[in-house]
N, C-alpha and C positions, 0 to 999 in steps of 0.2 A: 965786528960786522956792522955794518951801516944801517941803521933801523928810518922806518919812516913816520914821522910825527903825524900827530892827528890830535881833531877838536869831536867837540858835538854841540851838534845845536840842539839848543837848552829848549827851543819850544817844541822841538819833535818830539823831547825826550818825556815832555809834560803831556806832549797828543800820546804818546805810547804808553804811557800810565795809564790815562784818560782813559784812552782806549782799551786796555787792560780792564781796568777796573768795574767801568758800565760794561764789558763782555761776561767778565765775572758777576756780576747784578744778574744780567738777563737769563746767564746761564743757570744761575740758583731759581731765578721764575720760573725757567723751563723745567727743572728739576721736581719742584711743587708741582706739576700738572700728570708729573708720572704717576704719582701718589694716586691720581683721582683717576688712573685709565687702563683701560683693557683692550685685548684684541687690537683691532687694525688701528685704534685712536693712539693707542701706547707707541707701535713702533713709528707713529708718525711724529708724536713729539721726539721719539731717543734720533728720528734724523734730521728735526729740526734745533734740535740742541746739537747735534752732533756740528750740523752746517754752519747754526752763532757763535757756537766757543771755539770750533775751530779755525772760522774763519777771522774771528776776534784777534783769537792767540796766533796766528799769520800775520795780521794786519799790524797786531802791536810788534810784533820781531819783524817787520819790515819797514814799518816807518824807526825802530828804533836804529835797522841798518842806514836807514838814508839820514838817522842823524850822527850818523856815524860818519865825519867828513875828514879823510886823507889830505896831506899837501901833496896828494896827485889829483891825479882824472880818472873815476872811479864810476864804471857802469854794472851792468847788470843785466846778466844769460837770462832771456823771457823762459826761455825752457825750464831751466834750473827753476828759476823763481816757481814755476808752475807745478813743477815735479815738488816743489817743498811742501807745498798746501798737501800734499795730498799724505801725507804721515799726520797730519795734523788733524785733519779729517778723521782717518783713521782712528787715532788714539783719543779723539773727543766720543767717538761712536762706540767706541769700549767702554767710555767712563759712563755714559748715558745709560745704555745696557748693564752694564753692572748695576749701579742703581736704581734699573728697574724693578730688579729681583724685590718682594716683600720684607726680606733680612738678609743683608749678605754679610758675609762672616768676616773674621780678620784675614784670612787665606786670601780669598779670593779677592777681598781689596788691595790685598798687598801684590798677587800674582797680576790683577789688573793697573796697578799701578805701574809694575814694570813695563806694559806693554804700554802705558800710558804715555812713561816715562821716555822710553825708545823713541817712541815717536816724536815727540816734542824735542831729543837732541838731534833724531833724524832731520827734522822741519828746522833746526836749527844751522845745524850744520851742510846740510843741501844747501841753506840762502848763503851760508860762507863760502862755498861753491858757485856761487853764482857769480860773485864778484869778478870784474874782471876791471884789471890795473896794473900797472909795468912792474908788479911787485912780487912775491911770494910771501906764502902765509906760515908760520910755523906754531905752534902753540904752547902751551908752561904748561909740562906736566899737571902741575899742582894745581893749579888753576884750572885745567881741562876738568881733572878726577872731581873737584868743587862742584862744578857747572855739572856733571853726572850727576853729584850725589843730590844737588839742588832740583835737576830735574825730575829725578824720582821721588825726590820726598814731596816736589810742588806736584805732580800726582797724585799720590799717598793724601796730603792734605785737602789736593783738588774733591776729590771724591767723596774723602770724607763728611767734606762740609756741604756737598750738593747733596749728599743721603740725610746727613743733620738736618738740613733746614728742610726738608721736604712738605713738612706737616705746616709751616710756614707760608699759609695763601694770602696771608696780606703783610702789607709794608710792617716791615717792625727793624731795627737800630740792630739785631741780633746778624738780621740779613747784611745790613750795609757792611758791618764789621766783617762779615764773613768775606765776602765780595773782595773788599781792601786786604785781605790776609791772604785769600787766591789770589791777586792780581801783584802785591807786592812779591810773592812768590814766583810768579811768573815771570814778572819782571828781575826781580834776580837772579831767578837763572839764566835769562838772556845776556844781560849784564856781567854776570861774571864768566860765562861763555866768551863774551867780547874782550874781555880784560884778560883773559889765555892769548888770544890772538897776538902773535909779534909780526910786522910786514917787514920784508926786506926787500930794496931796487934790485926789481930783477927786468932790463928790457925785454930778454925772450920770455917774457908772461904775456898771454894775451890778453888785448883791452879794444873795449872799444868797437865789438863785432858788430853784425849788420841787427840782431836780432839782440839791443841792449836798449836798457834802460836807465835812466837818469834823473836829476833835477829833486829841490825840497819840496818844487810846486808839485812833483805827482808824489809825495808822502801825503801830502797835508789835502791831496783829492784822494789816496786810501784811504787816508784819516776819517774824511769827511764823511764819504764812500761808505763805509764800516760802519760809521753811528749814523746814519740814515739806517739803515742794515739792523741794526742792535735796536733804533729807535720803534721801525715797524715790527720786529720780532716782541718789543716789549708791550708794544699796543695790544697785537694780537696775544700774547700772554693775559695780560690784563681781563679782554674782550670774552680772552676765554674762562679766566676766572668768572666774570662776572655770569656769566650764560651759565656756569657751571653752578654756582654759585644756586642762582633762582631754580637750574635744574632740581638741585639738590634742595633746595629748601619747598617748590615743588613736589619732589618727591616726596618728602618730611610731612609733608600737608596729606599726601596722597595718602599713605602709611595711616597717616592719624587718624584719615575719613575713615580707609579701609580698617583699622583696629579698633574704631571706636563703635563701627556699625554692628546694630544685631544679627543683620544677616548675614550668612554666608557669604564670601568673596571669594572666588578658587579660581586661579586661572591655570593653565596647562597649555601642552605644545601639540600638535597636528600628532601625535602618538598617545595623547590625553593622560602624559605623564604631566603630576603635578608640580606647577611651579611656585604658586601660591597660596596660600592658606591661613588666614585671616582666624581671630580670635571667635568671633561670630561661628565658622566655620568649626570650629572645636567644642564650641558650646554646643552646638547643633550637630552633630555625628560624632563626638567625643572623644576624636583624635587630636593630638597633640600635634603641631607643626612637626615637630621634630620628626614625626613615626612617617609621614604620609608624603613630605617633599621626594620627588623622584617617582614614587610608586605612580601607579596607573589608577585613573578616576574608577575601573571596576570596582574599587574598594568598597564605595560607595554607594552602588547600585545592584539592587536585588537579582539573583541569579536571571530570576522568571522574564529580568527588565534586560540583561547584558546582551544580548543577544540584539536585540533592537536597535540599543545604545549604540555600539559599534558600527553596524549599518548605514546610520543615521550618519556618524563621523566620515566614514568611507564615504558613501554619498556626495555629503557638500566637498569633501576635499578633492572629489574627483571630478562633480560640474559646476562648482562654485554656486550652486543654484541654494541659497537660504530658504529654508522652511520651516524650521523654528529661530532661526538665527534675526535679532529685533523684536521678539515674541517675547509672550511671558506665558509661560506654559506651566499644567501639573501634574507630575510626576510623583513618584513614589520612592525615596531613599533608604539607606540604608544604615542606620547605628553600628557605632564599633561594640555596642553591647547583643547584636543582630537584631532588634527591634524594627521594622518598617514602620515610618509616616509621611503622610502626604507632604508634601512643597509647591511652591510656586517657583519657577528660576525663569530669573528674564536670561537670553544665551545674546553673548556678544563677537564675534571674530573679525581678525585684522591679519594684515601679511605685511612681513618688514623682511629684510634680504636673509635674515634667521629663520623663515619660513611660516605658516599660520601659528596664530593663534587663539586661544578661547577663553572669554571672561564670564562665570556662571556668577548669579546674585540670586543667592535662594534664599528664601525664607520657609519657615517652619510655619503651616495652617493648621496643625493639629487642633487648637484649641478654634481657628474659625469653624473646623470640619464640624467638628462638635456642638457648635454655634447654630450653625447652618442645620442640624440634624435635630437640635434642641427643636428652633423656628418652623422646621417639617414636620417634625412634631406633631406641635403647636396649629398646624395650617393642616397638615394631614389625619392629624388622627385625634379621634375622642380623648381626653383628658381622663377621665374616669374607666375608663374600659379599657384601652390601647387600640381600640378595634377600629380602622379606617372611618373618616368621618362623611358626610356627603358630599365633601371636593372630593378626596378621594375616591369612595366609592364611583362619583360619578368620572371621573377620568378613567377609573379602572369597569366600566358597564360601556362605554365610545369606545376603548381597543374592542373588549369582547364585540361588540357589534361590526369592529370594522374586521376582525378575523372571520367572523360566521360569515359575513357577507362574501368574503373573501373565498372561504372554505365550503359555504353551502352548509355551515353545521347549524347547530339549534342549541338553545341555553333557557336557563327558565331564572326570574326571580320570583322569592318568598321573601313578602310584606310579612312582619311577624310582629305583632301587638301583646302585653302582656295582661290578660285579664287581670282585674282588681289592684289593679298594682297603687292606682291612688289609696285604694281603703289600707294596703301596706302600710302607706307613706303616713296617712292620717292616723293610722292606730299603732305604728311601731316607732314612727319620724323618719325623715327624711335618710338620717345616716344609717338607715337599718336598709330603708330601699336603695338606696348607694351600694352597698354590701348584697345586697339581692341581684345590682344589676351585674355587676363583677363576677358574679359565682353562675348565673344564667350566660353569659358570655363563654365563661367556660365550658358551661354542657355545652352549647353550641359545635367551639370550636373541635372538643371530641371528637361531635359527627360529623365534620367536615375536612375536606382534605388541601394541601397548600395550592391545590389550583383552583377553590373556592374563594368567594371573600364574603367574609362576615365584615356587616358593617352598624354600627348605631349612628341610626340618623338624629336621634332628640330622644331626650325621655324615657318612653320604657318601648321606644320602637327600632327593630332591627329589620332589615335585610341582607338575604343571603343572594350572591348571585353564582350559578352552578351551569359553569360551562359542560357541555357534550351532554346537557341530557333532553331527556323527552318526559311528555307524561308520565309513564308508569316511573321513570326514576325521581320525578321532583316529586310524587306522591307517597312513593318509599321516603323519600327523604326527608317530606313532611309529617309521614307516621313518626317515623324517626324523633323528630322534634319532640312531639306530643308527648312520646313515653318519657323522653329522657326530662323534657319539664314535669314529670306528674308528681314525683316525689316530691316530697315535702325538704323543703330548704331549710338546714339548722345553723340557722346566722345569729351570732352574741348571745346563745343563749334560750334565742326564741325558734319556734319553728312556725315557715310561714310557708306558704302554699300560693301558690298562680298557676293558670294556664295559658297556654297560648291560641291567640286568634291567628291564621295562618292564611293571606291568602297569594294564591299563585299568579302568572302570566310568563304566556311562553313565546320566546320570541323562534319565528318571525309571526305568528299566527296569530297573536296579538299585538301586535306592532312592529314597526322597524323602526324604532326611533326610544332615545331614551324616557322622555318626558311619558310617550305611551304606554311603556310598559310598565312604570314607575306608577301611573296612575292607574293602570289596570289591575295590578298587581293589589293597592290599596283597596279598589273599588272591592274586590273580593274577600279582605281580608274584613271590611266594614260589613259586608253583607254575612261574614259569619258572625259576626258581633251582634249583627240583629236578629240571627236566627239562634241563640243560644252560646255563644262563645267555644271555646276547647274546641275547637275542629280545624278542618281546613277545607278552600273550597278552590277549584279553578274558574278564575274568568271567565264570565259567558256578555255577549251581547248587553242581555236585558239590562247587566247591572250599568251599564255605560247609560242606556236608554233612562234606567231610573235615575240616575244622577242627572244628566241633563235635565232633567224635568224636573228634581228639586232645585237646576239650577235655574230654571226660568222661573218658578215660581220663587225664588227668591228674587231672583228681579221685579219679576209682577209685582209682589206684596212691599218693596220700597219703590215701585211707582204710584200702585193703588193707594198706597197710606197718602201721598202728593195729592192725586187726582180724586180723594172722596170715593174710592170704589167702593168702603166699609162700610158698612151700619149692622146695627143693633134689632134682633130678639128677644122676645122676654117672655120665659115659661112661668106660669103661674107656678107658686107653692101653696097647698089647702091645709087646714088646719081639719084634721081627719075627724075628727068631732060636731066639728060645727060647720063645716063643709064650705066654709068663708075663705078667700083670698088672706093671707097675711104676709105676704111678697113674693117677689121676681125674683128670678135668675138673670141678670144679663147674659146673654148671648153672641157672639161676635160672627157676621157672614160676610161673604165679599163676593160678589156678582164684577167676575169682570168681563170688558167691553168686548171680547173674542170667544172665551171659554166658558163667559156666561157664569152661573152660580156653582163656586169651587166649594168641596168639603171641608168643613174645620178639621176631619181627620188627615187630609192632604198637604193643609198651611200650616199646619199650626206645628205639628214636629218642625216644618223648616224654618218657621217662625224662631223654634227656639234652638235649634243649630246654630243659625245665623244671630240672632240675639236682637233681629228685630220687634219679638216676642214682648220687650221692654217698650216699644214704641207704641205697638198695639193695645198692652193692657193701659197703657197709660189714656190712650183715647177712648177704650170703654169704660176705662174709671170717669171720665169729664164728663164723657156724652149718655152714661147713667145717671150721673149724678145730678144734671141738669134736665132729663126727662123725668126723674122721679120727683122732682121741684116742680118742673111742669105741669105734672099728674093733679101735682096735689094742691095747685095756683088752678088749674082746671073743674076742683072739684069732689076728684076721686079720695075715697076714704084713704090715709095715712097709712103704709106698708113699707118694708124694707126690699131695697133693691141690692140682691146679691151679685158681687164680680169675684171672678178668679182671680186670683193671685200666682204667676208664675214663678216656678224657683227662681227664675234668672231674676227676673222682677223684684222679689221677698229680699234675693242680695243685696241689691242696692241701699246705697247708705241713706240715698234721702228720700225712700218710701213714706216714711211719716211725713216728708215736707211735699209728696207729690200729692198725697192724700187731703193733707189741711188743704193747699191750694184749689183742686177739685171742689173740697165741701163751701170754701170759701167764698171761690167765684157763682157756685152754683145758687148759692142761701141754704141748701140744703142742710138740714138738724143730723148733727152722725149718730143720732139713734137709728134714720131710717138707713145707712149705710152697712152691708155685712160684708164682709171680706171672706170671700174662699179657698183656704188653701191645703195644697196636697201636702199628703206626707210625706213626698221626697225633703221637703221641707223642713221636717224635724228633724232629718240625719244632724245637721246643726244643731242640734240640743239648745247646750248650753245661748251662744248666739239667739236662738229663735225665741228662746225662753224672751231675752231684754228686747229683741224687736216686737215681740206680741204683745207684751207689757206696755209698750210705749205705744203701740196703736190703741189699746185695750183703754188707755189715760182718756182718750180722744173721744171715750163715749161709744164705741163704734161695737159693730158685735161681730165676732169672727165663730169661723169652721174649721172643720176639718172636710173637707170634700172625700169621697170615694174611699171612706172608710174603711180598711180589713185586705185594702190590694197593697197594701206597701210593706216597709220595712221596719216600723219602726217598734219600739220596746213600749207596751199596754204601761208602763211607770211613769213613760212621760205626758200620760195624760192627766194626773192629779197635777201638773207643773206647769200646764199650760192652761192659761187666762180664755177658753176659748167657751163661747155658749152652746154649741149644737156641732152634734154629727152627722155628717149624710152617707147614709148605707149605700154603698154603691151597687148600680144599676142589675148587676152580674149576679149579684145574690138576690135581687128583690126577683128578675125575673125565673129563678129559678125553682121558686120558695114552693111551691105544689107542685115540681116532679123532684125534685133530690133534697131528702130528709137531711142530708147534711148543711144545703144551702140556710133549709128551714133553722134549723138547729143555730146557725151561726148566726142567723139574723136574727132569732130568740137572743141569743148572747149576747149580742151587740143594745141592745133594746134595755136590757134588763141593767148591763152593766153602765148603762150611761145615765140611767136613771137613778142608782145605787152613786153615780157622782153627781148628781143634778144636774146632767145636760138634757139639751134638748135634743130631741131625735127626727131626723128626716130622711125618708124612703126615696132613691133616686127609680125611675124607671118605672110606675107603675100604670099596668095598662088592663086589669081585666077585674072585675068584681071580686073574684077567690083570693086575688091579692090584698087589694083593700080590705077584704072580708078576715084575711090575715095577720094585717099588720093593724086592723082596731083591734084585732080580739089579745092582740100582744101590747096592746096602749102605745102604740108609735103613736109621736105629736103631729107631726107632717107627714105630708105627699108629694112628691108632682111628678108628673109622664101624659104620657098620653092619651091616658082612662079622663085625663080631666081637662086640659087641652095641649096642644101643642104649642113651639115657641110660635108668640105674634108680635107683630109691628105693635107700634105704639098706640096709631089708633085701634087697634081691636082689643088692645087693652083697656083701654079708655071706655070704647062701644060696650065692652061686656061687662066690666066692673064698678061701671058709675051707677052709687045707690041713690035712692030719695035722700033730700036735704036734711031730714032727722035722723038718718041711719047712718052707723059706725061702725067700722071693721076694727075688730081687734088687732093689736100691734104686739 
C-alpha cells in the first residue's frame, strides 16, 4: 500500500514543549492555591486550573498537529477542532477536583486518572479527526495501545505531582522538575499517538471544507495566544499568592494580638454560637477553647442576665439599631467553676454575605470593683467605726429630705456627744477611747434598724438620722440611747463609763434644710451639756436665739479688743487686821457703743469658747501692769495688782515670755505682780507644776482663785509654788446661814495655814462676815463691805497716804 511521507517543523515542535511545559508550571501554581481555599474561592481555582491545563494541553496537541506537515494539503474541521477542547477541559477539571480533596487516596487517583486519561486520548484523537487531506488514516496497533498506556500513566503522574507540590507557594527547582516531567509526559503521549498514525492516498477523503483551518502562522498565533493565557494566569497566581500571603501573615499577627491579650476576645455568629476564643478568654471563664467553640455564649452568662442577653441580640439583628454595639459596658459573667464577676466588654458587630457578627473584648474588674469599694470606703465611711461618715451621712439626710418633702413625712436627727470621753482618752489613752468608740457604736447600732443611719462625724460625736418618726418616737429612741450607754464598758481589762449628751431636731418644724437641722440638732445637744449632761433635750427657739447672741458677741469682743471698747477695774484687797490696802484685783469691762456696759458673765465664757480669752488676758496683764507703775510713779504706797490667769491662757507655751514682756515694758518690780488662777488648771498636774515654777523663778506671786469649787486632789497643793488662796465668794456669802458653808471655810483657813499659805476671803459684804473670818485669822478681804471695783483714779483718790506713810506689801 502506498503510504504518505511527512516532516515536522522542528520549531513547532520546540513551541509545543514550550507550551507544555509553562502549562505544567502554571498548573502546579494553581494547584498551591487549592491548598489555601475553601467554599466559592476553592471551586474557582479547580476552574481556573481546569481552563489553563486544559487549554495549555489543547494548545500544545495542536500546535504539535500543525507541526505535523504531510506532502499534501492538510486542513482542519473548526468544529472537530472545537469539539477536542472540550474532553480536555473536562479531564483537567477532574484532576483539579480531585486534588482538592485534603487527602486523596490511591483509588481515587488512579480512578481519576482514568477519566483523566480518556479525555486527553479523546482530545487527542477528536484533533486526528479533524484533519482533513486526500488521505486515510490507519493506526499500529502497538503504538495506539503505547499512546493509551502513556495517556493514563501521564494522568496518574499529572495529578500526582499537582497534589505533591501543593504545599509549594513559592518558586523552588522541585516545582520546575515537576512541570518538565508533566509536560514531557504529555508530550509523549501526543507523540507517540502521532507515530501509530499511517496515512494512505485516498482522493475520496475529504479536504479542504468551507469551515477549515490551516497554515504554521495560526500554530505559532495559538502558540503565542496560550502563553499570553499561561502568562496572566501565572501573574494572577502569584498576585494571589502574595495577598494571601500578607492575609495570612495578617492573620498570624492578628492571632498573636488576640492570644497574647489579657482580655477576653470571643467572637460568635448572629445565633451567638461561639467562633472564637482566645487564651485571655480561658483564663477569665476557665474554659478551654476546645469545650466552648460551637456552644452558645449562654455558657457564659448568669441565668438572672440570659433572658435579657438574648433580647438584646434579637433586638439589633432585627433593627440593626446598636446600643450597646461601640460601647464598653458592665456586665456580670459567668465562671465554668459557677462563680459570678463583674466585666467590662466593649461589643463590636459586622455583616459579610456569611451573615452578622459579634466581636466581645471583656476584661475582668474584679479587683477594680474591689478598688473602687476599698476608695468608698475610704471617702464614705469612718475608718474606726465603719459607720457612714459626714459625706455620707450628709448625701444620705438630702434623699431623706427630698422623699419627706415628696411624701409629706417627718424624720428627726439625734446629735449624740459622749460625756467625759476626753478624761477616757487622758486617763486610759487614746487606744482604749478607740476601743470605747467601736463597742458604743455597737450599742447604737442594736437600737436602730437598716432604715436608720448611724453616723460618726469626728471624735466622740454621732448622729443618728430616723426616718418616719415624730416626737414621741425620737424621744423613745433617745431614752433608748441613754439606758443602753449607762452600763459600764469592759474594754482591755478596764472598765470605763460615759454618758450621752443627746440633742434632738425634727424636720420640717425645725428646718427644711440640712445645714438647719444639723445645727439645731447640736444646739440642743450643747444646751444639755450645760444643764448637766446624760439627758436629752429637743430643739426649742431660745437656744438658736442664744447662740446668735454668743455669736455676736463674739464678733463684738474681736472688734472691741480693735476699737479700745476695754478697760480695767480694780477691787481693793484689805489686810483684815490692819484694815490697810495691800492690793488689787484687776478687773476686765467692756462698755460697748450700742449695748452699752456688757457682763463679764456674758463675755467671758464666749471669750473663752472662742479663745479670744487669750487676747484679752494678755491686754489686762499689760494695761495692769503699767497702771500699778503708774500708781506707784504717782505716789501711792507699793501693793500688788492681781490678774487672772485663763486655762486657755496658762496653756500657752510662751506665758512666761508674755509675762517678762509686760513686767518689762511696764518697769514694773514682779514682787508687785500676782497671777490668779483657777483650778481647772491643775487638772494638768504634772505640766502646771514646771509652768508655776518657772513663773514662781520670776519673783512674782501666784493663787489659787475660787478655791473648793473645782476638781482638784488637796495633794497637789504641797506641789504647787503658790502663795495664797482665795475662798470663793459662794462660801464667804454663806458662812452665817449654812453651818456647812461655815465649817468649810473654817477648813480651808486652817489648812492653808498648817501649809503656810496666805488666805483671802472673796465676797465679803456685811460685819458678821468680817466679824467671822478675823475671829478664824483669815489674812485678807475684799467685796463690797470695803468697796467695789473702781477706776484708776478712785483708786488713786482713796488710797494716797501722807509722804511718811507705808502700806504694807
Amino acid at each position: 500500500m502506498e503510504t504518505v511521507t511527512f516532516s515536522y517543523d522542528f520549531s513547532l515542535i520546540l513551541l509545543s514543549i514550550f507550551v507544555a511545559v509553562f502549562t505544567s508550571l502554571v498548573a502546579l501554581d494553581i494547584s498551591t492555591r487549592l491548598a489555601d481555599s475553601e467554599g466559592i474561592r476553592r471551586f474557582r481555582w479547580i476552574g481556573s486550573g481546569a481552563i489553563v491545563l486544559g487549554l495549555g494541553t489543547w494548545a500544545m496537541h495542536f500546535i504539535a498537529m500543525l507541526a505535523f506537515q504531510l506532502d499534501m494539503e492538510v486542513t482542519y474541521d473548526i468544529s472537530m477542532v472545537i469539539i477536542s477542547i472540550i474532553p480536555a477541559l473536562l479531564a483537567c477539571g477532574i484532576a483539579f477536583y480531585t486534588i482538592s480533596k485534603p487527602s486523596p487516596n490511591r483509588l481515587r487517583l488512579v480512578i481519576a486518572a482514568l477519566f483523566i486519561g480518556t479525555g486527553i486520548i479523546s482530545m487527542h484523537y477528536f484533533g486526528m479527526e479533524a484533519m482533513q487531506m486526500p488521505a486515510s488514516i490507519t493506526y499500529d496497533p502497538f503504538l495506539w495501545v503505547l499512546s493509551v498506556i502513556i495517556a493514563y500513566a501521564t494522568s496518574l503522574i499529572a495529578l500526582y505531582l499537582l497534589f505533591s507540590v501543593q504545599q509549594m507557594s513559592r518558586f523552588h527547582w522541585q516545582k520546575v522538575a515537576a512541570a518538565v516531567i508533566m509536560a514531557g509526559a504529555v508530550v509523549g503521549m501526543h507523540y507517540t499517538g502521532m507515530a501509530a498514525a499511517m496515512f494512505s492516498p485516498d482522493a475520496a477523503h475529504p479536504h479542504a471544507g468551507h469551515a477549515s483551518i490551516s497554515s504554521p502562522i495560526l500554530a505559532y498565533a495559538i502558540g503565542i495566544s496560550m502563553l499570553m493565557i499561561l502568562i496572566l494566569a501565572s501573574v494572577n497566581v502569584r498576585v494571589d499568592q502574595k495577598i494571601s500571603a500578607r492575609t495570612a501573615e495578617s492573620e498570624r499577627k492578628f492571632q498573636s494580638v488576640i492570644e497574647s491579650a489579657n482580655d477576653a476576645i470571643i467572637v460568635s455568629d448572629s445565633n451567638g454560637n461561639i467562633l472564637q476564643w482566645n487564651q485571655g478568654a480561658q483564663t477569665i471563664f476557665g474554659y478551654a477553647k476546645e469545650e466552648v467553640l460551637g456552644l452558645n455564649l449562654d455558657l457564659i452568662v448568669p441565668d438572672q442576665f440570659k433572658t435579657a442577653h438574648r433580647q438584646g441580640m434579637a433586638r439589633y439583628l432585627e433593627t440593626k439599631k446598636p446600643r450597646v454595639i461601640g460601647k464598653t459596658v458592665e456586665l456580670t459573667g459567668l465562671r465554668k467553676d459557677g462563680t459570678e464577676f463583674p466585666f467590662d466588654m466593649s461589643l463590636g458587630a459586622w455583616e459579610t454575605n456569611k451573615g452578622i457578627f459579634f466581636s466581645s473584648i471583656i476584661r475582668d474588674i474584679t479587683e477594680r470593683k474591689a478598688t473602687e469599694k476599698e476608695i468608698s470606703n475610704l471617702v464614705y465611711l469612718d475608718s474606726l467605726t465603719g459607720l457612714p461618715n459626714r459625706h455620707l451621712f450628709n448625701d444620705r439626710l438630702a434623699s431623706a429630705l427630698r422623699q419627706s418633702k415628696e411624701n409629706d413625712a417627718h424624720f428627726s436627727l439625734l446629735s449624740i456627744d459622749l460625756d467625759y470621753f476626753k478624761l477616757v482618752n487622758d486617763t486610759f489613752g487614746h487606744a482604749i477611747g478607740d476601743l470605747l468608740l467601736v463597742e458604743v457604736t455597737k450599742q447604737l447600732q442594736l437600737i436602730t434598724t437598716d432604715t436608720d443611719t448611724v453616723s460618726r462625724l469626728g471624735g466622740d460625736e454621732f448622729i443618728l438620722l430616723l426616718p418616719g418618726t415624730d416626737y414621741e418616737k425620737a424621744a423613745t429612741q433617745a431614752k433608748l440611747i441613754l439606758d443602753q450607754l449607762s452600763e459600764p464598758f469592759h474594754i482591755d481589762g478596764e472598765e470605763v463609763f460615759i454618758t450621752p449628751s443627746i440633742g434632738i431636731s425634727m424636720y420640717p418644724a425645725d428646718g427644711n434644710d440640712q445645714d438647719s437641722l444639723i445645727k439645731h440638732a447640736d444646739m440642743a445637744m450643747y444646751r444639755v451639756k450645760e444643764e448637766g449632761k446624760n439627758s436629752f433635750q429637743f430643739f426649742k427657739q431660745e437656744m438658736n436665739d442664744s447662740v446668735s447672741r454668743k455669736s455676736r458677741l463674739a464678733t463684738g469682743l474681736r472688734k472691741g479688743l480693735e476699737q479700745g471698747e476695754f478697760f480695767l477695774q480694780y477691787q481693793p484687797q484689805i489686810d483684815i487686821k490692819t484694815e490697810r490696802i495691800i492690793g488689787v484685783e484687776a478687773l476686765i469691762r467692756w462698755e460697748h457703743p450700742e449695748w452699752g456696759i456688757v457682763s463679764p458673765a456674758d463675755f467671758i465664757p464666749v471669750a473663752e469658747e472662742t479663745g479670744i480669752i487669750v487676747q484679752l488676758g494678755e491686754y489686762v496683764l499689760h494695761t495692769a501692769c503699767r497702771q500699778n507703775k503708774a500708781w506707784q510713779d504717782a505716789g501711792l504706797p507699793p501693793f500688788r495688782v492681781a490678774v487672772n490667769i485663763s486655762a486657755r491662757q496658762f496653756s500657752q507655751s510662751n506665758l512666761a515670755a508674755t509675762v517678762s514682756q509686760a513686767l518689762d515694758q511696764s518697769g514694773l518690780d514682779p514682787k508687785y505682780l500676782e497671777l490668779e488662777l483657777t483650778e481647772s488648771i491643775i487638772q494638768g498636774a504634772s505640766s502646771a507644776v514646771t509652768a508655776m515654777k518657772e513663773l514662781k523663778s520670776m519673783g512674782l506671786h501666784l493663787s489659787i482663785d475660787d478655791f473648793g469649787t473645782g476638781y482638784s486632789s488637796l495633794s497637789y497643793l504641797k506641789l504647787f509654788p503658790i502663795d495664797t488662796l482665795k475662798i470663793d465668794q459662794y462660801f464667804t456669802r454663806n458662812i452665817q446661814a449654812d453651818t456647812k458653808d461655815a465649817a468649810l471655810v473654817d477648813t480651808i483657813i486652817r489648812m492653808a495655814h498648817n501649809l503656810e499659805l496666805n488666805v483671802i476671803a472673796e465676797g465679803v459684804e456685811t460685819d458678821e462676815q468680817l466679824a467671822f473670818l478675823r475671829q478664824r485669822h483669815c489674812d485678807q478681804a475684799q467685796g463690797y463691805y470695803f468697796n467695789k471695783p473702781l477706776l484708776p483714779a478712785d483708786i488713786e483718790r482713796l488710797y494716797r497716804l501722807p509722804v511718811d506713810a507705808e502700806a504694807p506689801v
